[in-house]
C-alpha positions as CSV (number, residue, x, y, z in Angstrom):
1,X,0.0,0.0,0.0
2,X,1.6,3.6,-1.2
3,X,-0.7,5.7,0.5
4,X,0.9,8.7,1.9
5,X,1.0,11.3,4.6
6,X,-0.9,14.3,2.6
7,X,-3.6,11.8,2.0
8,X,-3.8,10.7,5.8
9,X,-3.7,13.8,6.4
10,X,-6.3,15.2,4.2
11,X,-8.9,12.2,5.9
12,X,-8.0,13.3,9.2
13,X,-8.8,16.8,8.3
14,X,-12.1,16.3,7.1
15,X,-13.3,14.1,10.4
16,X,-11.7,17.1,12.2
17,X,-13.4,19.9,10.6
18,X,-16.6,17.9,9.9
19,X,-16.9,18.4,5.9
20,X,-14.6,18.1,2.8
21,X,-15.2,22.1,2.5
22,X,-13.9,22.9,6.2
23,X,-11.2,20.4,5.9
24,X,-9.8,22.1,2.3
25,X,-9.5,25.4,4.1
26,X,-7.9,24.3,7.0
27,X,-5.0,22.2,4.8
28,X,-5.5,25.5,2.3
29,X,-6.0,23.0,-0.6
30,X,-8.9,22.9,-2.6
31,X,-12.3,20.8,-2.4
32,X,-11.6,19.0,-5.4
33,X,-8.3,18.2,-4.2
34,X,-9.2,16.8,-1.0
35,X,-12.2,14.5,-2.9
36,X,-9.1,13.1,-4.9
37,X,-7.1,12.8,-2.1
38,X,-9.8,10.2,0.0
39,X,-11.1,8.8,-3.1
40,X,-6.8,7.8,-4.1
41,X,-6.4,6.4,-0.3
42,X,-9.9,4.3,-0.6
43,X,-8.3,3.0,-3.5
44,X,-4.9,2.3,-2.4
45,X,-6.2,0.4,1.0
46,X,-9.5,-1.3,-0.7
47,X,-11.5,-0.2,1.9
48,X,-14.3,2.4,2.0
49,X,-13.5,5.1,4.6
50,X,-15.8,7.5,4.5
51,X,-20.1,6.9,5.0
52,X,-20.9,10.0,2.6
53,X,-24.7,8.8,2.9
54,X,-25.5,11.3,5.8
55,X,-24.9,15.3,6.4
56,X,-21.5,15.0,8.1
57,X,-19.3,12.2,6.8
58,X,-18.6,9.5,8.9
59,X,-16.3,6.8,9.6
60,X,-17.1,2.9,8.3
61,X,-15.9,0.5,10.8
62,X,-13.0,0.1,8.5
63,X,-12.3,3.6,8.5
64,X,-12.7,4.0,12.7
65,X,-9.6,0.9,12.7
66,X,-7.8,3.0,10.2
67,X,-7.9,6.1,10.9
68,X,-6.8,5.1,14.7
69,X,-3.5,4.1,13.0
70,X,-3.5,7.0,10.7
71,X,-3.7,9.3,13.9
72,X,-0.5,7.6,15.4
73,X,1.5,7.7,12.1
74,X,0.5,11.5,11.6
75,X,1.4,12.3,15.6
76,X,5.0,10.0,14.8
77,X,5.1,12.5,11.5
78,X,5.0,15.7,13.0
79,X,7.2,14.9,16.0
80,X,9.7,14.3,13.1
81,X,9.0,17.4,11.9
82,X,9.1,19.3,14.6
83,X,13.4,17.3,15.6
84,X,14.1,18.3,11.8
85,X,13.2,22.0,12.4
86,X,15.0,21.7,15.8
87,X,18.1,20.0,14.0
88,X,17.9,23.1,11.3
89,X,17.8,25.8,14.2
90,X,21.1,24.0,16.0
91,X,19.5,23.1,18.6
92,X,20.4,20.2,21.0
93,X,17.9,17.2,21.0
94,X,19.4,15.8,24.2
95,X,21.3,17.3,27.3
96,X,23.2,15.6,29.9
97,X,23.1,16.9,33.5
98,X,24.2,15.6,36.4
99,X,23.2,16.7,40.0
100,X,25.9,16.1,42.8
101,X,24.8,14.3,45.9
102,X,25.4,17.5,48.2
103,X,23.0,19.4,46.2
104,X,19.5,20.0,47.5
105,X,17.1,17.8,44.7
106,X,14.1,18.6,45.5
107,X,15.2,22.5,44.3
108,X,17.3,21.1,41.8
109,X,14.6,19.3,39.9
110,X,12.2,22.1,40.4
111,X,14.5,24.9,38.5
112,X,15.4,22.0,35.9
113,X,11.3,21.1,35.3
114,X,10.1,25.2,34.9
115,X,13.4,25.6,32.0
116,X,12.6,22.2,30.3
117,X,8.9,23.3,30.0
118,X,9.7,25.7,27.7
119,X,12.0,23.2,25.6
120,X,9.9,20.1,25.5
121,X,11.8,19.1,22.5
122,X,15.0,18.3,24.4
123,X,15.4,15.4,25.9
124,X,17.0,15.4,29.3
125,X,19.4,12.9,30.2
126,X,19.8,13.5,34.2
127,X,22.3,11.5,36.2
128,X,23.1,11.4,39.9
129,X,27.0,10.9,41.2
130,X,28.7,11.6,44.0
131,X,32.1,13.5,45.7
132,X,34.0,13.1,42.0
133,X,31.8,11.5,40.0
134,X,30.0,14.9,38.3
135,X,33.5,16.8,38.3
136,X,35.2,13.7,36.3
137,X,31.6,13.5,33.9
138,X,32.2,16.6,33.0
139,X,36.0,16.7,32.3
140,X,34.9,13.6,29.9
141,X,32.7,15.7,28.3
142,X,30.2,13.1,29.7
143,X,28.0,15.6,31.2
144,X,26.7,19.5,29.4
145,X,26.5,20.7,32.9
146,X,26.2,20.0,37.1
147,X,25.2,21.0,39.6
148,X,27.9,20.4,42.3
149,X,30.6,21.6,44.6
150,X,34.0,22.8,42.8
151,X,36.8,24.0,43.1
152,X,35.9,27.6,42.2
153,X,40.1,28.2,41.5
154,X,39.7,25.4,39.0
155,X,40.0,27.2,35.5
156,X,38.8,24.6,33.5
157,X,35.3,25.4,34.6
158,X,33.1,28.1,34.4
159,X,30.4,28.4,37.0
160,X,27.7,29.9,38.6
161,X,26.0,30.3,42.1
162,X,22.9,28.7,43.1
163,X,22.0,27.8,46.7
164,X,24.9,27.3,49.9
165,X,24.9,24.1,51.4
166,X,25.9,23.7,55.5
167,X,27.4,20.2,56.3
168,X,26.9,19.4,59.7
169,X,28.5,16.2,61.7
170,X,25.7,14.3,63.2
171,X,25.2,10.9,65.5
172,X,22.2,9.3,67.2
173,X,21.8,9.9,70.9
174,X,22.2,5.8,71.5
175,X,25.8,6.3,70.0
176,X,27.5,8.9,72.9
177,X,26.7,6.4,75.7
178,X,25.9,8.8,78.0
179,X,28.4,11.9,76.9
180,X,28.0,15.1,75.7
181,X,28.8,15.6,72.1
182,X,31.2,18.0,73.2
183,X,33.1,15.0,74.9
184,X,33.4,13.3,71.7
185,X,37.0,14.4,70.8
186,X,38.9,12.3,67.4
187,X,40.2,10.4,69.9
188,X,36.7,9.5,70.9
189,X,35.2,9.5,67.6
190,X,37.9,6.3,67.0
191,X,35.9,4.0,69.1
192,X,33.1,4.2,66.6
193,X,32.3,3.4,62.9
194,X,32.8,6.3,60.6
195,X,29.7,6.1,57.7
196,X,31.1,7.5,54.7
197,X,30.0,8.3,51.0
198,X,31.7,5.8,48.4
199,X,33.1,8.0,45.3
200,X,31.3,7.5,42.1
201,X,34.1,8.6,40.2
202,X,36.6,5.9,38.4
203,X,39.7,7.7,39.5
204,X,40.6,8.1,43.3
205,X,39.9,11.2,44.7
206,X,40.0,12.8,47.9
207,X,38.6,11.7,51.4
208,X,36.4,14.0,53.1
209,X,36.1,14.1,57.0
210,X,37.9,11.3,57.5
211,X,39.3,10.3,60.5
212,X,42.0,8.1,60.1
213,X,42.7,5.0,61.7
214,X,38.8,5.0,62.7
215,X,36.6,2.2,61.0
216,X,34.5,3.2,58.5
217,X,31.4,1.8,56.5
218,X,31.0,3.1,52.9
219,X,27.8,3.5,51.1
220,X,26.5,4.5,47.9
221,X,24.0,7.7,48.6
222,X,23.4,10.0,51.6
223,X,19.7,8.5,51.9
224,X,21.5,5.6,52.7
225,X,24.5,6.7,54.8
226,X,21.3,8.9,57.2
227,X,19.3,5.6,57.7
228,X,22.9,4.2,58.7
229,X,23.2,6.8,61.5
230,X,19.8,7.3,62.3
231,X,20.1,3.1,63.3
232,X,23.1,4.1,65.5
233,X,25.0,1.9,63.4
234,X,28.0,5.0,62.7
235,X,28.0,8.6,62.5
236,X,29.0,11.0,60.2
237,X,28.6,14.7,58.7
238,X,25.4,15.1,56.7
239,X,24.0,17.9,54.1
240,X,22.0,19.7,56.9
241,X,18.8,19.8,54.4
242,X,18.2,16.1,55.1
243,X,19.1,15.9,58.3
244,X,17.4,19.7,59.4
245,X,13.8,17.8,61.2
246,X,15.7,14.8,63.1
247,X,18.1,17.3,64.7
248,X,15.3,19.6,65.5
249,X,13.4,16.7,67.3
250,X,16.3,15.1,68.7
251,X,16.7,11.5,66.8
252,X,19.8,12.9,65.5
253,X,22.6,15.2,67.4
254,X,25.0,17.5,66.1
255,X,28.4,17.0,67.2
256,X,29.4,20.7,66.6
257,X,32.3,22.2,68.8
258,X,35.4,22.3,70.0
259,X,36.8,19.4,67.8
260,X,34.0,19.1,64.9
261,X,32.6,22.1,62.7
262,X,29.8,22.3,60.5
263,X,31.7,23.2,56.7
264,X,29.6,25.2,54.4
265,X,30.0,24.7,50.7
266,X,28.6,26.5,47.5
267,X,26.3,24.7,45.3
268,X,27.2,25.7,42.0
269,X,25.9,25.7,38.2
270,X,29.6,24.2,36.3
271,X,30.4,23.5,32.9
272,X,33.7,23.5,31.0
273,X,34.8,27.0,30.0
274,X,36.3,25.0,26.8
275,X,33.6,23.9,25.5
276,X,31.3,26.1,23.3
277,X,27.4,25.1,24.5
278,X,24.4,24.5,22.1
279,X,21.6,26.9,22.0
280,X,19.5,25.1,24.6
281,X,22.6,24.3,26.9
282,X,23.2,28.2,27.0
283,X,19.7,29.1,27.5
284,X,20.0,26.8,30.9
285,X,23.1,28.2,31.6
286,X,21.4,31.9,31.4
287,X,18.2,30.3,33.7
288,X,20.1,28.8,36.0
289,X,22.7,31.9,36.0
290,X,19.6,34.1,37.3
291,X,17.8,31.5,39.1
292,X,18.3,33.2,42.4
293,X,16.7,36.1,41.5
294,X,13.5,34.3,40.0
């Protein structure tokens, strides 16, 4: 069957629209035209589409099966389209992001939904990594752009302030046995297990916190690594987002003080200053840029 698109389109115009007339002003053809055009597809598919016998035209059975299918192949059609006129314009059809495990998601994902609402044609490809991971994604050109800690000295990136995250060290009441977390000195702190965040990235990279000779547990998330210490099964330091309700009702304890300190770090925007972004990779890097004035 050679049927083609002008012809499916031309049937789906005149259901539509209600009339052959309507339908040849809406696809700016004539009404002659669009009578050839169902009468060719009729012919090509052996099937009669079209019940002419009443005021407004209706579908045969036949014609409700096919013209279900015609629907889907004229939706797949225009979504073509629409990626070719994309493509022409230079636009990206997919960007890679990747949201370090420090960063807050739940405001992450809200500034990334409002910008991609606006570009619906762009896929987004979103990853999650943690300590190194996003830093070494993006030095393989694995990743457009993160949102992560860097080193802001770093010229190979170029970067931009969102939000300021406080990392607080944290243990459950069960753990201190009776002292103060003021008591709990390194010295202390090597009695018990250390829960720490196991680097995503391929190449080592730095420990953070760390106090050595302690034993520590490694885990994959900090989800993970807070239902670790909320068990009393180790401490450790914590975004202080996720952790802001237990230590405000008591399940969890900060261990701030003479010996520990909460570190606070900045939550940036970060892609390579090398690398020339797409039209839609700059027009997130703009958002983003003015997010905290939105």
């Amino acid at each position: 069957m050679d049927f083609t698109l002008h012809e499916l389109a031309c049937l789906d115009a005149v259901l539509s629209e209600g009339s052959f007339q309507a339908a040849a002003q809406k696809l700016h053809r004539s009404h002659p035209a669009i009578h050839t055009a169902i009468k060719n597809l009729e012919q090509r598919v052996g099937l009669v589409l079209l019940d002419r016998s009443h005021y407004r035209v209706r579908l045969t059975p036949a014609g409700e099966a096919f013209h279900r299918q015609a629907q889907a192949l004229l939706r797949q059609a225009a979504g073509l389209n629409a990626i070719c006129e994309q493509l022409q314009r230079g636009e990206e059809t997919d960007l890679r992001v990747v949201i370090g495990d420090l960063t807050p998601t739940t405001e992450a994902l809200s500034l990334l939904k409002r910008f991609f609402q606006n570009w619906p044609r762009t896929r987004l490809h979103l990853h999650f990594e943690v300590i190194g991971g996003p830093w070494e994604r993006l030095l393989a050109e694995e990743a457009d752009l993160i949102l992560h800690h860097i080193d802001k000295s770093d010229t190979r990136f170029e970067w931009s302030d969102l939000f300021p995250v406080d990392v607080v060290p944290v243990i459950a009441p069960s753990l201190l046995a009776g002292r103060t977390p003021a008591e709990m000195s390194p010295d202390a702190m090597r009695e018990l297990v250390q829960v720490i965040i196991r680097d995503s990235a391929r190449a080592p990279g730095r420990d953070y916190f760390l106090i050595k000779d302690a034993a520590n547990w490694t885990v994959a998330d900090q989800h993970t690594k807070k239902g670790l210490i909320l068990e009393g099964m180790g401490w450790g330091h914590m975004p202080l987002h996720l952790v802001r309700d237990e230590l405000a009702s008591g399940a969890l304890l900060s261990l701030e003080g003479r010996h520990f300190h909460r570190s606070r770090l900045d939550i940036v925007a970060a892609r390579l200053s090398s690398r020339a972004p797409g039209p839609v990779a700059a027009a997130l890097w703009d958002y983003l840029s003015n997010a905290q004035s939105q």
